[in-house]
C-alpha positions in Angstrom: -23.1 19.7 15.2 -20.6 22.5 14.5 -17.4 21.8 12.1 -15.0 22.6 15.3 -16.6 20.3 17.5 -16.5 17.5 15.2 -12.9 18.1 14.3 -12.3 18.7 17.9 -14.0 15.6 19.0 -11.4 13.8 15.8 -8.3 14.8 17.1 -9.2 14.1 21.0 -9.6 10.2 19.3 -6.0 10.6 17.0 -4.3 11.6 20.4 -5.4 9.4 22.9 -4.8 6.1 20.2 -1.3 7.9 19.4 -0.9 7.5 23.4 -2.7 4.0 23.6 -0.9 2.3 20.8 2.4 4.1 20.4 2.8 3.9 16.7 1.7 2.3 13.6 3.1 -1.2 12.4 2.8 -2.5 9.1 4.3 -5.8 7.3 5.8 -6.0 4.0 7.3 -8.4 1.7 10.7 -7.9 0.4 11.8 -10.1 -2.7 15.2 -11.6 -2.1 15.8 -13.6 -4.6 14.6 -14.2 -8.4 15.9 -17.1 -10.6 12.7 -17.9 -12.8 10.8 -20.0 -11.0 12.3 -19.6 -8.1 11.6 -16.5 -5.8 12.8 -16.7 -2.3 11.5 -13.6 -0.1 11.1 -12.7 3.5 8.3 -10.6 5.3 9.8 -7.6 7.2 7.6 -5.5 10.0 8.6 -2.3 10.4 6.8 0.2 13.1 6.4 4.1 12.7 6.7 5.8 16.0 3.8 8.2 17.3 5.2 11.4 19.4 4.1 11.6 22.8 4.8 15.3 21.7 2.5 14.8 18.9 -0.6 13.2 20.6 -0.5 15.4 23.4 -0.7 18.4 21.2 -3.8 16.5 19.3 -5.6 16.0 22.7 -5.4 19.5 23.4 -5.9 21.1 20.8 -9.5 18.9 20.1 -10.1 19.6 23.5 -10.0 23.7 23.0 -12.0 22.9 19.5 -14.7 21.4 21.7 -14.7 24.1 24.0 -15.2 26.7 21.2 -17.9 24.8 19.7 -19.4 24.1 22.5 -19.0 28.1 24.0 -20.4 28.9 20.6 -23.9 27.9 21.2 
């Protein structure tokens, strides 16, 4: 398998999760407080977006890397 077609086949995967999903969420702890032995903390989720923009451009550009990989044959 060519190096395009496989890198094509990559970002046809990135941009149709990025349209699927949306974004990326992840949780982390923040301390609040720290008296000794006493730690009082909350878990915050925060989400990064995905561009519609972004994953469309993904889609098609794996798409023309597939075509040249697959024209080059």
């Amino acid at each position: 398998m060519k190096t395009a077609t496989l890198i094509g086949i990559i970002l046809i995967v990135l941009g149709v999760a990025g349209f699927a999903f949306g974004g990326v969420s992840f949780t982390h702890q923040k301390k609040d407080v720290d008296l000794g032995p006493l730690q009082v903390s909350h878990k915050e989720k925060d989400t990064m977006p995905i561009s519609p923009v972004l994953s469309t451009l993904s889609l098609v550009a794996g798409i023309g890397l597939v075509a040249v990989g697959a024209k080059g044959r």
